[in-house]
N, C-alpha and C positions, 0 to 999 in steps of 0.2 A: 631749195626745198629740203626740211629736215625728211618725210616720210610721203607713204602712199596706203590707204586702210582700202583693205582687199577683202572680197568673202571667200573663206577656207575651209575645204571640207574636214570637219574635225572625226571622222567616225560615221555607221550608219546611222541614217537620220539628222544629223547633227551638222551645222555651221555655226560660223562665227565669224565677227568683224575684227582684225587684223591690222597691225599696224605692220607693213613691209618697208624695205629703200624704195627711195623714191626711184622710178627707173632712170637706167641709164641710155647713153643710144650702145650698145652693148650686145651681142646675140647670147643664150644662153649656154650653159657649160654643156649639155648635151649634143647642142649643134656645132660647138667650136671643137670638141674633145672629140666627138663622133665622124663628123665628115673633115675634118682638119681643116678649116675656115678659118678665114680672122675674127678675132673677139671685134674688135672696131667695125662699127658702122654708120659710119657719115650717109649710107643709101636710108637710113630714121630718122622717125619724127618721134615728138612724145606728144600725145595728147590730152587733153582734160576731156573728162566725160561729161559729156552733155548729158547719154542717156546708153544704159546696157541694162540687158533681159536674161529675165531668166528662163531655161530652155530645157523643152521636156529631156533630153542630150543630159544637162549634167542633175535634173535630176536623177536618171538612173546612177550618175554617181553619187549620189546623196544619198539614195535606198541602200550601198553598198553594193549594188549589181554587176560592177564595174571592178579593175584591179588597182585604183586611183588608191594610194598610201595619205593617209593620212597628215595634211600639210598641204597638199593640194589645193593650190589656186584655182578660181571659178571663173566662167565667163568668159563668151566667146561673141556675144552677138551688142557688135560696138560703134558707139557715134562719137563724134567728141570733134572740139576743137585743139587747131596745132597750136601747141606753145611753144615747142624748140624744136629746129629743123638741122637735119646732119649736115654737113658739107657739099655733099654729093647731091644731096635732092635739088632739082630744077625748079619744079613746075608747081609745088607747093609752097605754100606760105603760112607763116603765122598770122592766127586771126581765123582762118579757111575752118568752114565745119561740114567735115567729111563721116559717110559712112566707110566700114572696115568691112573686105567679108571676113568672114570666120575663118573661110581656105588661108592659110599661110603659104604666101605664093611667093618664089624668085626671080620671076619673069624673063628666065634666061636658059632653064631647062630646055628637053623635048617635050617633056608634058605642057607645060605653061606656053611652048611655042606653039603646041598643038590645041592651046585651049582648055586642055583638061587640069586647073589650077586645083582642083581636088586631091588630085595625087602627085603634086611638084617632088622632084628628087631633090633638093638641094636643102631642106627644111625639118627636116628630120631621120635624124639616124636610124632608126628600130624599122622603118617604115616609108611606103611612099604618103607622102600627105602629113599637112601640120595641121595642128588648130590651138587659137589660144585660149589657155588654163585649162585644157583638158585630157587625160590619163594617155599615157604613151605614144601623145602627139608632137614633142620634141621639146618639153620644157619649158615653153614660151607661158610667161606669166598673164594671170588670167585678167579679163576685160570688165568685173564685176568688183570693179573700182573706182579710184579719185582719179589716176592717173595711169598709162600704159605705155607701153612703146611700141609702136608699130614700124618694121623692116620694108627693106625696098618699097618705101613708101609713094613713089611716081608711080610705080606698077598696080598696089595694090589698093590707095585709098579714091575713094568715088567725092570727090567736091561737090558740094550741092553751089547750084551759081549765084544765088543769094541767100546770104547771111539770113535776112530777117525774114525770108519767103519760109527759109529751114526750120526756121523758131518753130512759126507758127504753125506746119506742120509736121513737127518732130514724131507726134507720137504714131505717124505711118511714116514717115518716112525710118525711124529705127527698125521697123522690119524687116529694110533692103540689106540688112548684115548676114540674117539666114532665113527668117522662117517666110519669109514670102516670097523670096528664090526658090527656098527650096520644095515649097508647096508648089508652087509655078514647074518649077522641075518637075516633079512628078507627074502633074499632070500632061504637060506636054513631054512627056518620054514616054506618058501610055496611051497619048494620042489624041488627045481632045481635041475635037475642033467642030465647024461649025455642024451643030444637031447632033451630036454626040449623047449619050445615055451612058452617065459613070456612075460608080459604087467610089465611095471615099470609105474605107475602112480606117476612124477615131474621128473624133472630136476634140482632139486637144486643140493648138496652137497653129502647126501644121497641116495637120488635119484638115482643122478651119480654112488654111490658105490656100491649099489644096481645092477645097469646096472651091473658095470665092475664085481662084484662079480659072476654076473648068468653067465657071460661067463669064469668066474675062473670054477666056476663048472660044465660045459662042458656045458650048453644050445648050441640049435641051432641057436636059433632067438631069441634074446634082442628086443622088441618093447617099447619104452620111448613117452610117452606122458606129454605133456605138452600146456602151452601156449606163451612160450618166444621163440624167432627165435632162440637167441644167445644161451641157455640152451639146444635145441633141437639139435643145429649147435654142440654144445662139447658132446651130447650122440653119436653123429653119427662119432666125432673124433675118437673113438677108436669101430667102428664095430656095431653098434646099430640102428637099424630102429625108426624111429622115426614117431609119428603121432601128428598132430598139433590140437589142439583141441579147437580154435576159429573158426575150420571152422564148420559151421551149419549141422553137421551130426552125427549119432548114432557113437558111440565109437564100438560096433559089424561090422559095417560098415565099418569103418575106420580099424580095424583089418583085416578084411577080405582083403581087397583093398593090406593088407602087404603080409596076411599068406595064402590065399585063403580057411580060413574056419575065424568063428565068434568067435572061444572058443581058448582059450590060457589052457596048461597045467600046469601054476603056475602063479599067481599076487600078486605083491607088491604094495602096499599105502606108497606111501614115503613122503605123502601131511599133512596128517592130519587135524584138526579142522578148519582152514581156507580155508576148498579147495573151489572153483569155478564150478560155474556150467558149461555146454558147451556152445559155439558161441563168437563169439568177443564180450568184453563189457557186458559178464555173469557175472550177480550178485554172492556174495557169497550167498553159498549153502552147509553145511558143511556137509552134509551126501552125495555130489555126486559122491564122490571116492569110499568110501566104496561100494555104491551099484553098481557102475561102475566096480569093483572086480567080487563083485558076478554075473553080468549079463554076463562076457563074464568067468568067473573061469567056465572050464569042469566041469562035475559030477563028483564029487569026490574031487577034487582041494583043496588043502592047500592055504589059503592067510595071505601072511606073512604083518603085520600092523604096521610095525616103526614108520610111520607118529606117528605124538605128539595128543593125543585126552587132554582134561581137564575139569575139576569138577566144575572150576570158569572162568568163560571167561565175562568183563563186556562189549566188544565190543558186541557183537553178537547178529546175527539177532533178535532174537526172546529170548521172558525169558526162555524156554527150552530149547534152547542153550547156556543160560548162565549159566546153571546146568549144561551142559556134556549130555543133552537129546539132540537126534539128532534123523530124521526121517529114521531110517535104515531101509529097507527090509529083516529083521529079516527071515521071510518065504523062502524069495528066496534061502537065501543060508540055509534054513532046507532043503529044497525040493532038492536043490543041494546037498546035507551029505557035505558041506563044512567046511572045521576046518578053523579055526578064533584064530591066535597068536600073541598076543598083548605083552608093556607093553617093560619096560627098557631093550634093549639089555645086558646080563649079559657078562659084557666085555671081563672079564678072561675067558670065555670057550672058545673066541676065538684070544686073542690077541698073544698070545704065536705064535701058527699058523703062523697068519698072515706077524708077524714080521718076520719068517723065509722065507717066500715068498719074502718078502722087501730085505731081507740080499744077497737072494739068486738069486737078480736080476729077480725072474718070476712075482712081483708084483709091478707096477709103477702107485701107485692110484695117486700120485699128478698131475700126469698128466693128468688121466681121469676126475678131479675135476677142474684142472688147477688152482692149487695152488699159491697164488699170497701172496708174501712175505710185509709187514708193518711195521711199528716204532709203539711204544703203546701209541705213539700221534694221532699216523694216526688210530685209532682204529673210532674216532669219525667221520670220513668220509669212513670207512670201514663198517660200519652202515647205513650210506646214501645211498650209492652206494649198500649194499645188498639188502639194502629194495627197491629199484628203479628195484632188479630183477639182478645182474650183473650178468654173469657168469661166478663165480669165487671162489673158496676157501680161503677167508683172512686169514694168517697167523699173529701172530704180533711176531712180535722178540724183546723182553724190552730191550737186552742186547748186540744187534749187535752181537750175535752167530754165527747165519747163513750165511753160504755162497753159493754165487747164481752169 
């Protein structure tokens, strides 16, 4: 193969379709020069993409929110089939069409022994935890392309068992690479379960999966807050109360108005570092999710934190915010005993699961996302249009795979 066309962050605002080398089975210069590893990797496969998303994640590298230079490859949430498989791989095959998680994992750490593939030691120098095409997670080229190369592939790739069952539901099953782990994560780390009463703080993507996941695990009342009509309009598509949060009132308020008390028994942040404060035409305020959690989280309440927080952000309000310092109410939720679980959804604890839900017809996330199919030309105005707020899950197909 002469090449591989990648999408590239060229600038804020701004991508572009990209002609890269085609990958190699190869680790990158950061991980070989950083932790003194072998460049060779016979434990790789290369894939062709069947189908990769775009993710509210590197949109904040699009808006420039992030310290991602210019050149920067996209894409982390990846399906594809194997074309070429390393030496070392067992259990894999060419032909096979597998989800990736986004976690870049070694499968021979403590963390990864332990489960927690979010934060594998052996995948990134700067850091614990990799992820592909995205800013200071170890150089691994990005997933919003023709072709990629995915490491310790026995470990990390998920095989769907058939071929043609995969086709046909690709456009839920591509959300087992992040956003419906990770919405899944959140919800069960703030403790959904059966009869449960949750606050889902966004409507984006996660958000969404979020929602749908607390009523996978038996909640009563999904309550989605947001600021977009159309995002609030597709939580309520699939069973979801929703509260709008440009209107000039306490978020306890506005809960109680759903559930007639002011406290939820579990909440999710599915916002992150750019959240907004309340009322129409609310400034950014990046601590007012967080504390908006703890004000209406019961005593006792798990809040599960998928929203993206970051250490370098050059937009932001204030210079403490361009550290990762944000004005939390730390107290409230002492005085609450609330647990606080943060930090990369670890993919594999729940992808397996999930996918079997998908297989077995009880889980149809593309729909609660409303999955919207692309060309990986159309990636550059699937950018535009997510950052304008759509409400919609972009898929890109490099490959005309998918059918719809």
């Amino acid at each position: 193969m002469s090449g591989n066309r990648v999408v590239v962050y060229q600038g804020p605002g701004k991508v572009s379709v990209e002609t890269i080398d085609y990958p190699k089975l190869e680790l990158p210069d950061d991980v070989v020069s950083g932790l003194g590893i072998k460049r060779s990797a016979p434990h790789a496969v290369i894939l062709k993409l069947v189908s990769t998303n775009i993710c509210g994640s590197d949109q904040h590298m699009v808006r420039g929110r992030t310290t991602a230079p210019i050149g920067q490859t996209l894409g982390h949430e990846i399906t594809g089939e194997v074309v070429e498989v390393g030496d070392d791989v067992l259990f894999v095959k060419e032909g096979d069409v597998c989800s990736v998680p986004f976690n870049i994992a070694c499968g021979r750490c403590r963390m990864c022994n332990e489960g927690k593939t979010g934060v594998c030691l052996n995948v990134n120098p700067a850091r614990a935890g990799a992820a592909y095409g995205y800013v200071d997670m170890g150089g691994w080229v990005g997933g919003q392309a023709e072709y990629v190369m995915v490491p310790f592939a026995d470990f990390n790739l998920l095989k769907f068992p058939d071929r043609e069952q995969a086709l046909e539901k690709i456009l839920d099953l591509t959300m087992l690479s992040d956003i419906f782990p990770t919405g899944y994560h959140g919800a069960y780390t703030a403790g959904v379960t059966t009869g449960s009463t949750v606050y889902v703080a966004g409507a984006g993507p996660v958000g969404l999966a979020a929602a749908y996941s607390s009523l996978l695990l038996g909640a009563s009342v999904v309550v989605v807050g947001d600021m977009n009509a159309d995002r609030l309009a597709q939580a309520r598509s699939f069973g979801c109360e929703t509260v709008d949060l440009t209107r000039d009132a306490e978020l306890p308020d506005l809960i109680e108005q759903v559930l007639g008390e002011r406290e939820v028994d579990a909440a999710v942040d599915a916002v992150g570092f750019e959240a907004r404060g309340h009322g129409e035409g609310a400034a950014e305020a990046p601590a007012t999710v967080l504390n908006d959690i703890m004000s209406i989280g019961r005593a006792g309440a798990s809040l599960g934190i998928p929203g993206l927080y970051v250490t370098g952000d050059p937009g932001a309000v204030d210079e403490n915010a361009k550290q990762g310092q944000i004005g939390v109410r730390l107290g409230l939720g002492w005085a609450k005993s609330h647990t606080f679980v943060t930090g990369q959804c670890p993919v594999k604890k729940y992808n397996r699961q999930l996918m079997n839900l998908i297989l077995s017809g009880r889980a149809e996330i593309a729909k609660a996302v409303n999955a919207t199919t692309i060309g990986l030309d159309g990636a550059i105005e699937g950018y535009e249009d997510f950052d304008r707020g759509a409400a919609k899950k972009y898929v890109i197909d490099p490959h005309g795979m998918i059918k719809v």
